[in-house]
C-alpha positions in Angstrom: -6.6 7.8 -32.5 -6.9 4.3 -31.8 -7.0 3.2 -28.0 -3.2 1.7 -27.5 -2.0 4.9 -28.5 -3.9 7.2 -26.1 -2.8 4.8 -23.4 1.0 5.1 -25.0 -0.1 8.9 -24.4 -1.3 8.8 -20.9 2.0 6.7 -19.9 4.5 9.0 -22.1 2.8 12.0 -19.9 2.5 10.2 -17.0 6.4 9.6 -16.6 6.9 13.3 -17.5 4.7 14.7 -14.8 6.9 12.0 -12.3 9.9 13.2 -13.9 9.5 17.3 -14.0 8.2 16.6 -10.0 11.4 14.3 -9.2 14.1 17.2 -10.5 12.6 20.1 -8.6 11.8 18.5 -5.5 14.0 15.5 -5.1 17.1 15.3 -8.3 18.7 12.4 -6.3 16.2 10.5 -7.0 16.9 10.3 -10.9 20.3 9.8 -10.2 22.0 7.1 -12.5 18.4 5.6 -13.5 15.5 6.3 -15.5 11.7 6.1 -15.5 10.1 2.7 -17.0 6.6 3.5 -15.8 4.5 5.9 -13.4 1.1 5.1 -12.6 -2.1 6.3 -10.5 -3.2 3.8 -8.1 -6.9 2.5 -8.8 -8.1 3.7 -5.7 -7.6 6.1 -3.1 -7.5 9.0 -5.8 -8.2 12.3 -3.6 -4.6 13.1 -3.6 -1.9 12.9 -6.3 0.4 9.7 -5.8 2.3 7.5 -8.5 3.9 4.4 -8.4 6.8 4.6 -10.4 9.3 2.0 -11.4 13.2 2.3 -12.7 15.0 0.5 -15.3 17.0 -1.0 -12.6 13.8 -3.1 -11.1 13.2 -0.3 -7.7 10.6 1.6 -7.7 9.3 4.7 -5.2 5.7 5.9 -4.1 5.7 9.8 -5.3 3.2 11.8 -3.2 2.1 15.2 -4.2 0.9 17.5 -0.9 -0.3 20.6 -0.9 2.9 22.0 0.5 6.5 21.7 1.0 5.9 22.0 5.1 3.2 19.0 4.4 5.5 17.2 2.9 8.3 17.4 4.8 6.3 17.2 8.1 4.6 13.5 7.0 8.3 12.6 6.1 9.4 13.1 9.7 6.5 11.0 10.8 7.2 8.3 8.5 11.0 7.9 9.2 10.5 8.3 13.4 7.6 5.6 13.0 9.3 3.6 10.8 12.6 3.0 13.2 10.5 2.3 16.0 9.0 -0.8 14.1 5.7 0.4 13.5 3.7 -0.8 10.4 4.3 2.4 7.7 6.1 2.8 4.9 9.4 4.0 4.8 10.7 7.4 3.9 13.9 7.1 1.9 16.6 9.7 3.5 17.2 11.1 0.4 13.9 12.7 0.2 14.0 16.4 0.5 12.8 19.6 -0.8 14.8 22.2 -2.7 15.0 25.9 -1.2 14.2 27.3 -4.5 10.8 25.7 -5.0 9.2 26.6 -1.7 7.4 28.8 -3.5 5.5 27.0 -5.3 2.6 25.9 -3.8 3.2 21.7 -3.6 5.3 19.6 -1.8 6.7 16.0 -3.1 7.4 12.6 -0.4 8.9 10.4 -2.0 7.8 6.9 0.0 9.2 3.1 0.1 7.0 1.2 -2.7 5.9 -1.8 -0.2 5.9 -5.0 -1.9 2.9 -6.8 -1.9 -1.1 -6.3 -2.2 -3.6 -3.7 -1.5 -6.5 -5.1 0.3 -8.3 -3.9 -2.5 -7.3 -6.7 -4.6 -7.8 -9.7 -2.4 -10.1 -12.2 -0.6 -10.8 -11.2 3.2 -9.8 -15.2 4.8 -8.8 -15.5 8.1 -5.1 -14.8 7.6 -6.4 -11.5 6.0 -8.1 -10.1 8.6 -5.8 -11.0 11.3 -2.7 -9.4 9.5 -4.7 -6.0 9.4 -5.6 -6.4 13.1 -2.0 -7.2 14.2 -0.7 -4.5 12.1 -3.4 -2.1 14.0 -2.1 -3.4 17.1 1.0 -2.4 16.2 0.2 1.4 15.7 -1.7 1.8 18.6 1.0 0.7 20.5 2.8 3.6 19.9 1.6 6.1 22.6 1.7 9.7 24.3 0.1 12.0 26.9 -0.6 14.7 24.5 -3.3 14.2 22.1 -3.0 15.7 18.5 -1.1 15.4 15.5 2.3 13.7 16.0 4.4 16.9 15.7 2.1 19.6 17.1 1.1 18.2 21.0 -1.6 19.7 22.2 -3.7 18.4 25.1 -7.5 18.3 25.1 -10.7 16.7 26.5 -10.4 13.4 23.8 -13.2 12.4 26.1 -16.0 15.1 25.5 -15.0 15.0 22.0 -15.5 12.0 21.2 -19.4 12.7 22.0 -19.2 16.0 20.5 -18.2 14.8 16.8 -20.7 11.8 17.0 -23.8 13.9 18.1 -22.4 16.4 15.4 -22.1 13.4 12.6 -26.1 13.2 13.5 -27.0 16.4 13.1 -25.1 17.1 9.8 -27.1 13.6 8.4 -28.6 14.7 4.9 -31.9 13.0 5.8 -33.1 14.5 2.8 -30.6 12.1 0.9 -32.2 8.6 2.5 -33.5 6.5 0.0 -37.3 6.3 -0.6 -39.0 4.5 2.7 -35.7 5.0 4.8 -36.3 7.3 8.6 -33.5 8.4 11.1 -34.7 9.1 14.6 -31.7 11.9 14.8 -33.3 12.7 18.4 -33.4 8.6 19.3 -29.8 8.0 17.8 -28.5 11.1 20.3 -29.7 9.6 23.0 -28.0 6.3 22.4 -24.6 8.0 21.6 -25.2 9.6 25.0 -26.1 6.3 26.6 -23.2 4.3 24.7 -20.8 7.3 26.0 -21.1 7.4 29.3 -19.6 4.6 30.6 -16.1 5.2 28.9 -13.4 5.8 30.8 -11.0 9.1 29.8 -8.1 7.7 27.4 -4.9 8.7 29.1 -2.2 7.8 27.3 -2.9 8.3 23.5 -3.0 5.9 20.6 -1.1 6.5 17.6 -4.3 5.9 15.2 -4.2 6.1 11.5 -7.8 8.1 11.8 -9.2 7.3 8.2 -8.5 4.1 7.8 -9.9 2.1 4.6 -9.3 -1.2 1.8 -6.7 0.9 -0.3 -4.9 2.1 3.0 -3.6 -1.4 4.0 -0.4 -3.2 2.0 -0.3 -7.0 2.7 3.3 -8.1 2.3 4.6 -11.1 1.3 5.5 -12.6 4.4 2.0 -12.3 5.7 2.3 -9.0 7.6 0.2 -5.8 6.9 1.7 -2.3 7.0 -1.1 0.9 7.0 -0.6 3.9 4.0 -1.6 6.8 3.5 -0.2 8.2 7.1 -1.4 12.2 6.3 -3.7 11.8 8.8 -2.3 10.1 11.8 -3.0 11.5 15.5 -2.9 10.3 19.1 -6.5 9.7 20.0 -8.8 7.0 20.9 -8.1 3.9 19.2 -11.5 2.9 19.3 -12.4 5.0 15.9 -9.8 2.8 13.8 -11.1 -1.0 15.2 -14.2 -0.4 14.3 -13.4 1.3 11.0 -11.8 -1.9 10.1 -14.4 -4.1 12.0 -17.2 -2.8 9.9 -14.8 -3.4 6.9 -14.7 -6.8 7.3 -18.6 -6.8 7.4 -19.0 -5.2 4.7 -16.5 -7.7 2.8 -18.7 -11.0 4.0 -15.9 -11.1 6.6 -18.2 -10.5 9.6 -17.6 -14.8 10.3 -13.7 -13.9 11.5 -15.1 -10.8 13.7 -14.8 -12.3 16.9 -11.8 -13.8 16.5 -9.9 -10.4 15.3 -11.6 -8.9 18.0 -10.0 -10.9 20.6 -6.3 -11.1 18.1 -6.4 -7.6 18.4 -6.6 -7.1 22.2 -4.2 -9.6 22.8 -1.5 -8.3 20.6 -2.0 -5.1 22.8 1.0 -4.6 24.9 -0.2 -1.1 26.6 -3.9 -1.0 26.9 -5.5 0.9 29.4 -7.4 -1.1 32.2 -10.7 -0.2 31.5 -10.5 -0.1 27.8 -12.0 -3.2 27.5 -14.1 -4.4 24.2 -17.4 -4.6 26.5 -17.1 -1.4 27.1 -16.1 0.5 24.1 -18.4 -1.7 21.6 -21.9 0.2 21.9 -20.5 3.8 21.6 -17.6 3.2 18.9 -20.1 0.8 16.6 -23.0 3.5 16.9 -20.4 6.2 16.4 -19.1 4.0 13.0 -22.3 3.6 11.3 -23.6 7.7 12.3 -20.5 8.3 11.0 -21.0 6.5 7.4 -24.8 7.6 7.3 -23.5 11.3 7.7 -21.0 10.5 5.0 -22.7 8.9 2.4 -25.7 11.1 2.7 -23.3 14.3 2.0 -22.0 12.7 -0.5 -25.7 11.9 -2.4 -26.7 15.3 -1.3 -24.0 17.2 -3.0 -23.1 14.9 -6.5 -26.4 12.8 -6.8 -24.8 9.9 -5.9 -27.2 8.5 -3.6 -25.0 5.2 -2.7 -28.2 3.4 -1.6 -27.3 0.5 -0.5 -24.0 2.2 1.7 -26.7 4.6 3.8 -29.2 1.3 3.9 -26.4 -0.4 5.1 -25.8 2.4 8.0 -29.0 3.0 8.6 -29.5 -1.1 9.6 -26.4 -1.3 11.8 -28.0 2.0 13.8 -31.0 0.1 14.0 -28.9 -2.9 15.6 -27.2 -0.8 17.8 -30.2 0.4 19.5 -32.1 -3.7 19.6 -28.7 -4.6 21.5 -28.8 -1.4 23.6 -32.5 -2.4 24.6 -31.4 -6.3 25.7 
């Protein structure tokens, strides 16, 4: 079998799967055109999604979620979001679920295909980076007294738990995983979370925060605007956890140069921040809490498939090490 027909293969099957998952879940869909293509993005594969395109030149996103109440839950979230402006894709109204396949154990969203470019697949320049920081503006913006998931408010101490998942994130650190020559001081990098922690003020109201925010979660658009996928996960919280996220990203893209001035684009595109919320004061816990974070990450990861992603944990293990020469200045 020669390799342009297992391709043909993997498309022909491909389509079906898209096909077989539009009828049960969402018929109108197919209604009056047919599938050209359906594809798997290149990254970002933990969950099911396809890109599909019509004969008539539209196209959908077709997420697969692990059930119909998933599904129809991140729907909600998508459509309220998306009337009140706010950077996510849009949920067509014709997206719904069939009675008679509740059953089955998966649920199907069928999402707006944004036009554009993953930030995957382009250079991080200044226009770049400030797109994704206005566009992270732009979700925070959207805030609550309750923190929690968007449709299940629940109140709790965002405060002390912010300290509680760092200090946890050091104590589940695979330090067996650290490359040869590599040390973490787990006792040491507590007591600088602690430090870093306790001049934060509680967070009352909530952000809207996208919570695991990454390169193939952010669509540039063609006008030079950004808009955030991937929106399982969103929660009112801290927005601290998400700036840095994408902070660090531009570090580690040889983007550190346009830093400063993102930082200061973000906090002035801010129309609600609480006083006291300031980047002087959130910088040493959320930056430590970011690279404890990653360490804890990548050495699970090398600890349970081999994959030791060396220069990812040296990488953590260096901006720890800054943290705590700025901390002692």
């Amino acid at each position: 079998m020669t390799h342009s027909t297992e391709k043909r293969q993997e498309a022909g099957a491909g389509i079906e799967r898209v096909r077989t998952l539009l009828q049960r879940h969402t018929p109108s869909c197919l209604a009056g055109r047919r599938i050209e293509t359906a594809s798997r993005p290149e990254t970002g594969n933990n969950s099911e999604v396809w890109i599909v395109r019509f004969d008539d030149g539209s196209g959908i996103v077709v997420r697969v979620l692990g059930s119909a109440a998933e599904a129809a839950r991140l729907g909600r979230w998508l459509r309220t979001f998306r009337a009140r402006g706010l950077p996510v894709p849009g949920a067509p109204g014709w997206t719904g679920l069939l009675p008679r396949v509740l059953h089955r154990g998966e649920g199907v969203l069928v999402e707006e295909l944004v036009p554009g470019r993953l930030l995957t697949d382009v250079p991080f320049d200044r226009a770049v980076c400030t797109a994704v920081v206005r566009a992270l503006a732009g979700l925070h913006d959207e805030t609550r007294a309750a923190a929690g998931p968007p449709d299940k408010p629940r109140r709790r101490d965002v405060h002390a738990l912010l300290l509680e998942t760092a200090l946890k994130n050091v104590q589940r650190t695979k330090r067996d995983a650290l490359p040869a020559g590599e040390s973490f001081d787990a006792e040491k990098t507590a007591a600088l979370l602690r430090a870093a922690h306790a001049p934060l003020r509680p967070l009352d109201p909530f952000s809207l925060v996208h919570h695991r925010i990454g390169r193939s979660d952010v669509m540039l658009r063609p006008d030079g605007g950004a808009v955030l996928l991937d929106c399982g996960s969103l929660q009112y919280g801290h927005f601290g956890h998400d700036l840095f996220d994408v902070l660090g990203m531009f570090d580690r893209n040889d983007a550190g140069a346009f830093r400063g001035d993102c930082t200061e684009e973000y906090y002035a595109a801010r129309r609600n921040l609480p006083q006291g919320h300031d980047y002087a004061t959130i910088a040493p816990f959320f930056e430590l809490a970011m690279h404890v974070r990653r360490l804890r990450s990548f050495t699970t990861k090398a600890d349970a498939k081999g994959d030791r992603s060396e220069s990812e944990i040296a990488r953590a293990l260096e901006g720890i090490r800054q943290c705590a020469r700025d901390a002692e200045r």
